[in-house]
PAVO-43304 format. One line per field, with one value per residue (C-alpha): x, y, z; residue number from 1; residue in one letter. Coordinates in steps of 0.001 Angstrom, whole numbers, padded with zeros to 6 digits, m for minus. Layout:
<nodes>
X (X	...)
Y (Y	...)
Z (Z	...)
pos (NUM	...)
code (A	...)
</nodes>
This chain:
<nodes>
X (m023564	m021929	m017722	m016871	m013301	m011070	m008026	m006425	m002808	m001133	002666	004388	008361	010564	013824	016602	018284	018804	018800	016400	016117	014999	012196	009736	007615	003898	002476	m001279	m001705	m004140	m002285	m003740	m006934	m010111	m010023	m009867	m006009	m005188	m001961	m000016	000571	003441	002668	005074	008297	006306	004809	002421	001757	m000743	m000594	m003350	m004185	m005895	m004420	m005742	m005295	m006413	m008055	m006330	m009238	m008477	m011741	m012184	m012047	m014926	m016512	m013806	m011378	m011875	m014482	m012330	m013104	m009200	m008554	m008366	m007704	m006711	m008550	m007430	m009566	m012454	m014277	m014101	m012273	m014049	m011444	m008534	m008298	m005724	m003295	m000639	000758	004115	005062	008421	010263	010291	014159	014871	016157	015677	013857	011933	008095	006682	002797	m000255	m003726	m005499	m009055	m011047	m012615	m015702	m012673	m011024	m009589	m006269	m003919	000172	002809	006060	009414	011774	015797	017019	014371	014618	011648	013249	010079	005902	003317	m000069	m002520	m006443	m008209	m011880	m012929	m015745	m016090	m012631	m009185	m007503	m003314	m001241	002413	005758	008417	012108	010981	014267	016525	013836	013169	009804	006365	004351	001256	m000739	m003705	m002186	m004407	m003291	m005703	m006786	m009113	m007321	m009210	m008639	m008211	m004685	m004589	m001603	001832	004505	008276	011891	014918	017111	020070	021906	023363	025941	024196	026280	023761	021133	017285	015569	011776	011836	007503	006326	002444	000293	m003841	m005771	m009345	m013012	m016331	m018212	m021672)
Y (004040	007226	007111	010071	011603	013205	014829	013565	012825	010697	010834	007660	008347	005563	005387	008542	007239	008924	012724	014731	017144	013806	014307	012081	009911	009311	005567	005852	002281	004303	002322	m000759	m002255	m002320	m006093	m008886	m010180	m013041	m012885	m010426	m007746	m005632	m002022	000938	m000444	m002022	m005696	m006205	m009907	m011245	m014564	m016477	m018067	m021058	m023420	m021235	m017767	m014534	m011400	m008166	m005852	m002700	m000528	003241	005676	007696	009160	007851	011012	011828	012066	010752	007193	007238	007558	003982	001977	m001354	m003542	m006114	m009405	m008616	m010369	m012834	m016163	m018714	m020610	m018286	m015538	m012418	m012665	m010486	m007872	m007525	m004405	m003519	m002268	m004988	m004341	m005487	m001952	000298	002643	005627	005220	008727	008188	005770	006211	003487	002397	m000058	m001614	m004279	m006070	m005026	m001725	m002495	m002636	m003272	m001667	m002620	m002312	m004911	m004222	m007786	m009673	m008416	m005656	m002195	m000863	m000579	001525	000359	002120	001501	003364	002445	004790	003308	003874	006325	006568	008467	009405	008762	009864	008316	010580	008587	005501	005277	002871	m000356	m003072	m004059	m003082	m005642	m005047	m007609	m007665	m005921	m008020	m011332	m012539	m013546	m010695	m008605	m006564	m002729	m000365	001248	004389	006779	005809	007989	007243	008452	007219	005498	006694	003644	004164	002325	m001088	000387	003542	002669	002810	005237	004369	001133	m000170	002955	002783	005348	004981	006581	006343	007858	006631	004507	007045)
Z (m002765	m003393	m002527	m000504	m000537	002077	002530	005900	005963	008504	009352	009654	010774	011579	010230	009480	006389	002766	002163	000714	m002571	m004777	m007046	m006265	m008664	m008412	m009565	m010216	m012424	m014719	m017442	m016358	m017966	m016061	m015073	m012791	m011905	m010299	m007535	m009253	m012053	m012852	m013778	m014180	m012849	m009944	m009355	m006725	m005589	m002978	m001472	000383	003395	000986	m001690	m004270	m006011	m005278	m006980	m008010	m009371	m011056	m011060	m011848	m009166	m010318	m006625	m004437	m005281	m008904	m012091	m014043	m016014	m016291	m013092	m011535	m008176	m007020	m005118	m003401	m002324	m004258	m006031	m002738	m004116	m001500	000524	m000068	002204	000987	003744	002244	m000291	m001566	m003251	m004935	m008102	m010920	m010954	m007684	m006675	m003479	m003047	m000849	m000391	000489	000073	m000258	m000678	000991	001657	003495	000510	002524	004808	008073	008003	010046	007757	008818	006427	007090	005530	003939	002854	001724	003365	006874	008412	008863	010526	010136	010483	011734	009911	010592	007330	008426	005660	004060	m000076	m000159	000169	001680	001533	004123	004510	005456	006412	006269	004760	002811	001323	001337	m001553	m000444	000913	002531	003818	005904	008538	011842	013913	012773	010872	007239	006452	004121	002015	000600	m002306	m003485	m005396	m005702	m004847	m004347	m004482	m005097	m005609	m003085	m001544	000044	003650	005064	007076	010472	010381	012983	012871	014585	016583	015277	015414	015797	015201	013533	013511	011026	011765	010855	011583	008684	008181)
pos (1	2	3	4	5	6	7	8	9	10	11	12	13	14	15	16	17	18	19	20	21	22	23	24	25	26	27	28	29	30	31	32	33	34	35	36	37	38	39	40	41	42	43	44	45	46	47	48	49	50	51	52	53	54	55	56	57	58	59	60	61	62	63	64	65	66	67	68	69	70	71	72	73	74	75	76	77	78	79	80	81	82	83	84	85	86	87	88	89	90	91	92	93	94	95	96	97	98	99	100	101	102	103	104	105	106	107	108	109	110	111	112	113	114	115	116	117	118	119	120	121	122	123	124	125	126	127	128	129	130	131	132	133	134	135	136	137	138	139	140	141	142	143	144	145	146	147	148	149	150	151	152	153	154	155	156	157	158	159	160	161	162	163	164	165	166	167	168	169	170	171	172	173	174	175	176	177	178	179	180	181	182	183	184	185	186	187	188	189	190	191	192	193	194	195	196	197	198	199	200	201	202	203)
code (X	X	X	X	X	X	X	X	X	X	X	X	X	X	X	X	X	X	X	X	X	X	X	X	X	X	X	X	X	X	X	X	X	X	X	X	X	X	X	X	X	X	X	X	X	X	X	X	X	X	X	X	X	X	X	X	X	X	X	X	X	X	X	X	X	X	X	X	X	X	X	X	X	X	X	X	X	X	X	X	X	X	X	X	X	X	X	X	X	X	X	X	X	X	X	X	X	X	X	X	X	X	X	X	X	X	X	X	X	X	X	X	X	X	X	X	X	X	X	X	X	X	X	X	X	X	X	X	X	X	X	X	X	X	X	X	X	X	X	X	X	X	X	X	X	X	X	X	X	X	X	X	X	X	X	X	X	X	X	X	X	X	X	X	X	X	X	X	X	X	X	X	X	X	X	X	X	X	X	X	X	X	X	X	X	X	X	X	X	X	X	X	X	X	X	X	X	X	X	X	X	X	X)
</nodes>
């Protein structure tokens, strides 16, 4: 089946914190090896983790993108819960910087991989949510970016199944960040659970 790519962007604005004029840093994890991981890996700065719904672990594939947005072998993309692991569900992802520091997420490319499409990002500074975007990418075989405007000053991504359950399965390419600029904690967030749809019929 051929992978089809697109170019839609979606806007995701919650929160006013940080300024702008940082240069912003793209993650692709072309650096890491064409294989199957199990819960977590740690790639550029970044570790991405996955937990499960089961007693057991879960797979972190890293395939090549060839037809989803690029010819390239090089190119490759993340997939998460597949290869199925029978009796353990992917119920969520954590992303952050292997340092522990802040920063600003800008952009994701996501896809539906063969699970649910409705995917719930949401935003984490010292363990509490600062905001999330609901974001259905029922994109079939490509991914597709999507954009968040403000999403400043946050430690961790975590992504889980926005309709509650334990089908969690998609493909991350590109990620973009910046630096961080801390704001005091009296500084107010701004359309807190805002929710942004994405959505295309599968052909």
């Amino acid at each position: 089946m051929t992978r089809r790519s697109t170019s839609i962007l979606l806007a995701a604005t919650f929160f006013a914190m940080g300024s702008s004029g940082r240069a912003a840093t793209l993650v692709t994890f072309d650096n890491l090896a064409l294989a199957i991981y199990q819960d977590s890996f740690s790639d550029g700065g970044w570790t991405i983790s996955a937990t499960s719904g089961g007693s057991g672990s879960v797979n972190l594939g890293v395939e090549s993108n060839v037809g989803l947005q690029s010819s390239n072998v090089s190119d490759h993309v993340v997939t998460f819960g597949f290869p199925f692991v029978a009796g353990n569900p992917l119920t969520e992802v954590r992303i952050s910087q292997t340092s522990g520091q802040p920063f600003k997420l800008e952009g994701l490319s996501l896809g539906d991989g063969f699970g649910n499409s409705n995917l719930r990002i949401e935003a984490y500074l010292g363990g509490v949510s600062a905001g999330y975007a609901a974001v259905d990418v029922n994109i079939f075989n490509s991914v597709v970016p999507v954009t968040f405007t403000g999403w400043d000053n946050l430690d961790e991504i975590r992504i889980t199944n926005s309709t509650g359950g334990a089908d969690l399965n998609f493909d991350l390419d590109d990620m973009t960040v910046a630096e961080a600029v801390p704001e005091p904690a009296s500084i107010g967030l701004l359309g807190l659970g805002a929710v942004a749809f994405l959505r295309r019929r599968r052909k």
